[in-house]
C-alpha positions as CSV (number, residue, x, y, z in Angstrom):
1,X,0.0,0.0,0.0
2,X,4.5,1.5,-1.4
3,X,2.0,1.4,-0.3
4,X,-0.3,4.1,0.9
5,X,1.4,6.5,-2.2
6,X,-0.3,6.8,-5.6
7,X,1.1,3.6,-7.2
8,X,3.2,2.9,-3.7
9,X,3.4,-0.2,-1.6
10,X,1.5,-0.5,1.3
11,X,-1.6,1.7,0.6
12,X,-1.5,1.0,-3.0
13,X,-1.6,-2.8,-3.5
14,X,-3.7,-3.4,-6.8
15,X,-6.8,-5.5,-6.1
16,X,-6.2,-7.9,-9.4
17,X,-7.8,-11.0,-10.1
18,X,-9.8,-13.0,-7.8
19,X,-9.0,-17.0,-8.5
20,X,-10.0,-19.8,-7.1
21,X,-8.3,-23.0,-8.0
22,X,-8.5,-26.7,-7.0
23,X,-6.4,-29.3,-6.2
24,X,-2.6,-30.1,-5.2
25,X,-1.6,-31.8,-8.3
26,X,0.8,-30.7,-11.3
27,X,-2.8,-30.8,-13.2
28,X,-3.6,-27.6,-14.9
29,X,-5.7,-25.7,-12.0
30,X,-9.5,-24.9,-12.7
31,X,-10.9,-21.5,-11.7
32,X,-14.3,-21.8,-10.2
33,X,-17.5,-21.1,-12.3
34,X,-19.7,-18.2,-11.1
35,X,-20.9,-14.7,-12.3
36,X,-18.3,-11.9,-12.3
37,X,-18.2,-10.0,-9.6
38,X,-16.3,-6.1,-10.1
39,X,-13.6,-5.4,-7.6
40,X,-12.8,-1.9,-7.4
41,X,-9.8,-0.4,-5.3
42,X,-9.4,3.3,-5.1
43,X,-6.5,5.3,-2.4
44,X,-7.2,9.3,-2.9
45,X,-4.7,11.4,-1.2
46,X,-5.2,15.3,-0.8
47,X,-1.7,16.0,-0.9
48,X,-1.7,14.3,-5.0
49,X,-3.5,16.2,-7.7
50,X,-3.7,13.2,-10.2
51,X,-6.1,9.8,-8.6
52,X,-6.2,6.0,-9.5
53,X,-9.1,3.6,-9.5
54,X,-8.4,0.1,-10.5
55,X,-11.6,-1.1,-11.5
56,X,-11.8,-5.3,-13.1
57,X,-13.9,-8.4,-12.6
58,X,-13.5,-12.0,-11.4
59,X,-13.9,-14.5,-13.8
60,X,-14.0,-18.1,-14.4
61,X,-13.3,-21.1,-17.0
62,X,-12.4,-24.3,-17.9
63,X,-8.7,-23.7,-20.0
64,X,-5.5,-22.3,-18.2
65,X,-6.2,-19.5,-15.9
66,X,-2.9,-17.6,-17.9
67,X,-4.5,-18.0,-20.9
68,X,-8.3,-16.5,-19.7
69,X,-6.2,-14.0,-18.2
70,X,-4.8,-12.7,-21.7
71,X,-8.4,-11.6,-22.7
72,X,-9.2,-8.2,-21.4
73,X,-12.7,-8.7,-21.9
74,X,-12.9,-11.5,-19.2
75,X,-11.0,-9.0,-16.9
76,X,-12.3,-5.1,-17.4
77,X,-15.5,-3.9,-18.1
78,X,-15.5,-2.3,-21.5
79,X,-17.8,0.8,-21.1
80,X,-17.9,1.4,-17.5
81,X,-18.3,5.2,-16.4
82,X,-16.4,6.5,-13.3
83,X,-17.0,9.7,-11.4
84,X,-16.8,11.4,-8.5
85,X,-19.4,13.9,-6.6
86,X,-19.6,15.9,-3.4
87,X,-23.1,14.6,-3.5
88,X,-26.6,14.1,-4.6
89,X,-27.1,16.8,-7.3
90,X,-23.2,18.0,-7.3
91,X,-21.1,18.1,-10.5
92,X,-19.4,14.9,-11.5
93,X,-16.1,14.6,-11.4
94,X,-15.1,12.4,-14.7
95,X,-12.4,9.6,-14.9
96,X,-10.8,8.6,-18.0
97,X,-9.5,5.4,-19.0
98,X,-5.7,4.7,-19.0
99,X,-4.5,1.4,-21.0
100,X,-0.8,2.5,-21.3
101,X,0.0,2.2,-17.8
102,X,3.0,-0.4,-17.6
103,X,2.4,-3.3,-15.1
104,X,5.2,-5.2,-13.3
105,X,6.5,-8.5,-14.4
106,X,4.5,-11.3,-12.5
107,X,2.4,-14.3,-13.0
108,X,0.6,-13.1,-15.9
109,X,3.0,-11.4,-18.4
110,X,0.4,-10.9,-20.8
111,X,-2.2,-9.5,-18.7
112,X,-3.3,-5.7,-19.6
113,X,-3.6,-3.2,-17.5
114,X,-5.8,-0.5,-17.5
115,X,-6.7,2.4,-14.5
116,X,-8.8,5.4,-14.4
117,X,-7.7,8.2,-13.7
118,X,-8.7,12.3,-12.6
119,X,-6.0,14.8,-13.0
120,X,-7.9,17.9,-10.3
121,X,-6.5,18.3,-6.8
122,X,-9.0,17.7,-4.3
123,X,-10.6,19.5,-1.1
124,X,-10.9,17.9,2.2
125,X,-14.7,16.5,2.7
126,X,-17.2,13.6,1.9
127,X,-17.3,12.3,-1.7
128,X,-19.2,9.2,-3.3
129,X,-17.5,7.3,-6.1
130,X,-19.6,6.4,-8.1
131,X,-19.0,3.6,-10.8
132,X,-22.1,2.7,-13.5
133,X,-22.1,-0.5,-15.8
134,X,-24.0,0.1,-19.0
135,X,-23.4,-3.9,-20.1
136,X,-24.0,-5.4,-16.9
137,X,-27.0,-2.7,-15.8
138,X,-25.5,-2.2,-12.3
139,X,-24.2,0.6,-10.4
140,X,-21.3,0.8,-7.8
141,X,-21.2,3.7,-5.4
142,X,-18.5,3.9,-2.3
143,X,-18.9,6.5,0.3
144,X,-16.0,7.9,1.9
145,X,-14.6,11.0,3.6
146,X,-10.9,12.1,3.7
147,X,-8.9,11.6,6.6
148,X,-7.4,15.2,8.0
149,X,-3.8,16.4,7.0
150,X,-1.4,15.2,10.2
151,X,1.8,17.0,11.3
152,X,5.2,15.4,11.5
153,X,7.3,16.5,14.4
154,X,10.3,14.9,14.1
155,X,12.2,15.0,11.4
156,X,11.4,18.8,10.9
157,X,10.8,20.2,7.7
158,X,12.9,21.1,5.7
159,X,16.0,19.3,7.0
160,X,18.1,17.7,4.1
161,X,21.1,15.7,6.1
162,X,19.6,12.2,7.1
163,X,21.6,10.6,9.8
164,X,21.5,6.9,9.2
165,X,23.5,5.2,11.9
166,X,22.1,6.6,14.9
167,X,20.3,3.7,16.4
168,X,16.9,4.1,16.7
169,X,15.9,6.6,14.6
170,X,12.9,8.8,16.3
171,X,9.5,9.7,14.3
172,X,6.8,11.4,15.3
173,X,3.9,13.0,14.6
174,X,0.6,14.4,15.7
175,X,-1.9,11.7,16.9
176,X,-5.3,11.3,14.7
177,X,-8.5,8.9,15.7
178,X,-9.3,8.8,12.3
179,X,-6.3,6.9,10.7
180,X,-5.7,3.2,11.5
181,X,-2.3,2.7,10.0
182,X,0.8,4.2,8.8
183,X,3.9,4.0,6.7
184,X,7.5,5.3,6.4
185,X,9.0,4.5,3.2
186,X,12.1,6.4,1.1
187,X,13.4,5.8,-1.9
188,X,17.4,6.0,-1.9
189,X,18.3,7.2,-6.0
190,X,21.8,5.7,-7.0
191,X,23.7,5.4,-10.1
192,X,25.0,2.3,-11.6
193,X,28.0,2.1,-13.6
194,X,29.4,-0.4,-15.5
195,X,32.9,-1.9,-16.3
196,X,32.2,-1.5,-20.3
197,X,31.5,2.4,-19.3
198,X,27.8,2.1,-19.5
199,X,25.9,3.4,-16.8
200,X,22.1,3.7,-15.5
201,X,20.0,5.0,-12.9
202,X,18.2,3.0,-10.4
203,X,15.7,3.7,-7.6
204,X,15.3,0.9,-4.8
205,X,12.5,0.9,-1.9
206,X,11.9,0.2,1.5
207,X,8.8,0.4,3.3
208,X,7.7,-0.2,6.9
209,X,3.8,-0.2,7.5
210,X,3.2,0.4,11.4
211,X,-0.4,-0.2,12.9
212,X,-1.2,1.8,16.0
213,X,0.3,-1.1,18.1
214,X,3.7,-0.7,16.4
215,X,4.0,2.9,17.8
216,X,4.3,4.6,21.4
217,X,2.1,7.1,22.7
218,X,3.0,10.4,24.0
219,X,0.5,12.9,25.1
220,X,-1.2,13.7,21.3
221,X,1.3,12.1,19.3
222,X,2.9,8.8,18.2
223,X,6.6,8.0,18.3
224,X,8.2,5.1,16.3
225,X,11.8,4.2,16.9
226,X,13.3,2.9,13.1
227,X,16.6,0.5,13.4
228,X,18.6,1.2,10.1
229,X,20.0,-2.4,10.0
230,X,16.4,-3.3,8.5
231,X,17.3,-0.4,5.8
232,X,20.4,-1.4,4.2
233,X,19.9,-5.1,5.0
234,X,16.7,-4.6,2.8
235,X,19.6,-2.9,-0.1
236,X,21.5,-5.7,0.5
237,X,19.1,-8.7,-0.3
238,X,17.0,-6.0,-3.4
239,X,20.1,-5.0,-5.0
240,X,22.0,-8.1,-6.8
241,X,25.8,-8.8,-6.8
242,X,26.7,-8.0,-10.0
243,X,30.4,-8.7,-11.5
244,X,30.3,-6.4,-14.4
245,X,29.4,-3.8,-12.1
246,X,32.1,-1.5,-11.5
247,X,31.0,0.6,-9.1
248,X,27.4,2.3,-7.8
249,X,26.9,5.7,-6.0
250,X,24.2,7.0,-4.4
251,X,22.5,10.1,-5.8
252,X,19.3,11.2,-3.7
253,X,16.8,10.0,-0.9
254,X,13.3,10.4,-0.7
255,X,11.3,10.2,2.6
256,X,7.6,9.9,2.4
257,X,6.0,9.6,5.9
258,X,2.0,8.3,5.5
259,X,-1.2,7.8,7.3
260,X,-4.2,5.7,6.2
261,X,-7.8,5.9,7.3
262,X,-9.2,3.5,9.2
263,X,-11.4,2.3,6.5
264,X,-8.5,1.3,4.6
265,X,-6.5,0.0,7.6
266,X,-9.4,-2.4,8.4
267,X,-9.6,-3.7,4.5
268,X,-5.7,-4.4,4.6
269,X,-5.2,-6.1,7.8
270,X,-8.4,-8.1,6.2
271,X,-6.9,-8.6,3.1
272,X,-3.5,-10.0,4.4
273,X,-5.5,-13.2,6.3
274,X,-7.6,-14.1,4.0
275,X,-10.0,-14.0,0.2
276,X,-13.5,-13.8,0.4
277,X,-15.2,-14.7,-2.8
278,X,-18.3,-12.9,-2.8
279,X,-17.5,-10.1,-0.1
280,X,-15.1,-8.2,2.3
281,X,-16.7,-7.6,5.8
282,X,-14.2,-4.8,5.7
283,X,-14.8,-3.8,2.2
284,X,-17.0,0.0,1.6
285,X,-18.0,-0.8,-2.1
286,X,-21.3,-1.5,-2.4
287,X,-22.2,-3.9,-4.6
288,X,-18.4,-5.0,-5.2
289,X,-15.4,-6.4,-3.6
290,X,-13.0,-4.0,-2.6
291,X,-12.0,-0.7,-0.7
292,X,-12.0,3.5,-1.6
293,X,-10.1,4.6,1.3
294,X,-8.2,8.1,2.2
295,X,-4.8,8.6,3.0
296,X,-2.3,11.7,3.5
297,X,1.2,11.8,2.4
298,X,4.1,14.0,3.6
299,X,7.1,14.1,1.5
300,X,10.2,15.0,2.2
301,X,12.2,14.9,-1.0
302,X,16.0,15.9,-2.0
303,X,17.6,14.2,1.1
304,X,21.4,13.4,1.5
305,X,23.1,10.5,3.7
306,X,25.4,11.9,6.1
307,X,29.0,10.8,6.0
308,X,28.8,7.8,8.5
309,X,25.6,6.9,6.6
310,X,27.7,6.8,3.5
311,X,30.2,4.7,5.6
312,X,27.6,2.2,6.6
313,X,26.4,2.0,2.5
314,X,29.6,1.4,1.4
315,X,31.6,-0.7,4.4
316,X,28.5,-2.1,5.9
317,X,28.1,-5.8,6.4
318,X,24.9,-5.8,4.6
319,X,25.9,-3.5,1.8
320,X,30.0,-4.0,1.5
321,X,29.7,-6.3,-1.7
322,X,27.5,-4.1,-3.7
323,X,30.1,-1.9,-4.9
324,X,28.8,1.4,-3.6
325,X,31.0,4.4,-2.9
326,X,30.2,7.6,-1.6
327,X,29.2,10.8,-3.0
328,X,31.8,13.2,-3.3
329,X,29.2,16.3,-3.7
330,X,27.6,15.2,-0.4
């Protein structure tokens, strides 16, 4: 759900394909018959002025699933309408349909992807999503109401030196009743050059969701204690040893600090235990399975590692074979 950002990890998992297969043999799996049912997963963030709603179907068959799966008509709905509105009466809000948005490599190389998508930045309030089905004759509406901007404490803004070898790391930030979960992620930037003189740029991820549990409470705020070990232990299992790699250095770090609502909280810790295959008890689409939830995201972009943080990127026993050196401009 990145999650919680745009097309992030935690609060951004796409809701794909509902299967059900049968069996613990080699034997080509069958997906179980029954009517398609739309899943819908929306993530609106006030702090982003361009919004995502993955909108597709179950379906079922007798062939290989990876084959059904290559028809995009047994996977999206062909003339579906998506809007939003303030309410009864209000002016829609229009999404348009996006098939050239590239998908990762997974289980279904083939599969297309398609989003909707509303470039307009958004004010804080209620909204109703509303989702009509010409073909099918059905209607999809989800309710929800954005989940207040939250202040971070510690880091403050505007600082630009992260200091990643002090163990723990302090976060904080201002308390809120209405989010269930939150996330730190950053994105560390590095270049990659080659031993043929070739070189590229890369960006690798780490993400830490925290529920409230994970956090301590202090008067009106949280606190959450980050061990880098985690951090460059992550680099050091994500980024492979490569021989013909002559030598990497980083280039920038990106800290985005997020908070979920509690809708979406509640359909995530759901959605990690278990698949439903005709509802989620956590789930606020009617008439669908799936979630529209609110989140707000504080960046804090242009970052540099300190010197001992360098130290631990390049000497460090998670991080010592990857070839990285430090930056010279930092």
């Amino acid at each position: 759900m990145k999650a919680f950002t745009g097309n992030r990890s935690i609060f951004c998992p796409f809701i794909i394909l509902i299967l059900f297969f049968t069996g613990c043999s080699e034997d080509i799996p069958i997906v179980k018959p029954g009517a398609p049912i739309p899943v819908v997963y929306g993530v609106f963030d006030l702090n982003q002025s361009i919004h995502f709603v993955k909108l597709s179907k179950t379906f079922a068959g007798v062939t290989n699933p990876y084959i059904l799966a290559e028809d995009s008509t047994r996977i999206f709905y062909a003339d579906a309408q998506v809007f939003l509105s303030r309410g009864p009466g209000t002016n829609r809000l229009p999404f348009h349909a996006d098939n050239g948005i590239p998908r990762s490599p997974g289980s279904f190389p083939e599969y297309p992807n398609k989003n909707y998508v509303l470039n307009q930045k958004l004010q804080a309030g209620d909204y109703v999503l509303t989702i009509i089905l010409p073909s099918e004759k059905d209607t999809i509406t989800a309710d929800f109401t954005f989940i207040n901007a939250f202040r971070v404490i510690t880091p403050k803004a505007g600082f630009k030196r992260f200091y990643f070898y002090e163990d723990p790391i302090l976060f904080s930030w201002a308390s809120d009743p209405a989010a269930g979960l939150y996330e730190i992620a950053l994105d560390l930037k590095y270049e990659e050059w080659m031993k043929n003189g070739e070189s590229e740029i890369h960006t690798i991820s780490f993400t830490r969701q925290l529920n409230i549990s994970n956090l301590e409470v202090e008067k009106d705020w949280y606190n959450y204690r980050f061990y880098s070990d985690s951090f460059f232990a992550h680099l050091g299992t994500s980024i492979l040893n490569n021989p013909d790699v002559d030598y990497r250095k980083p280039l920038s770090l990106e800290l985005l600090i997020t908070a979920a609502d509690t809708t979406l909280a509640r359909y995530l810790n759901w959605f990690n235990l278990e698949i439903d295959d005709k509802n989620n008890p956590n789930g606020n689409v009617k008439g669908a399975i799936g979630v529209v939830g609110t989140k707000y995201s504080i960046p804090f972009p242009g970052l540099i590692l300190s010197p001992r943080s360098q130290d631990s990127l390049v000497r460090g026993k998670y991080t010592k074979k990857l070839n990285f050196i430090n930056n010279p401009d930092w």
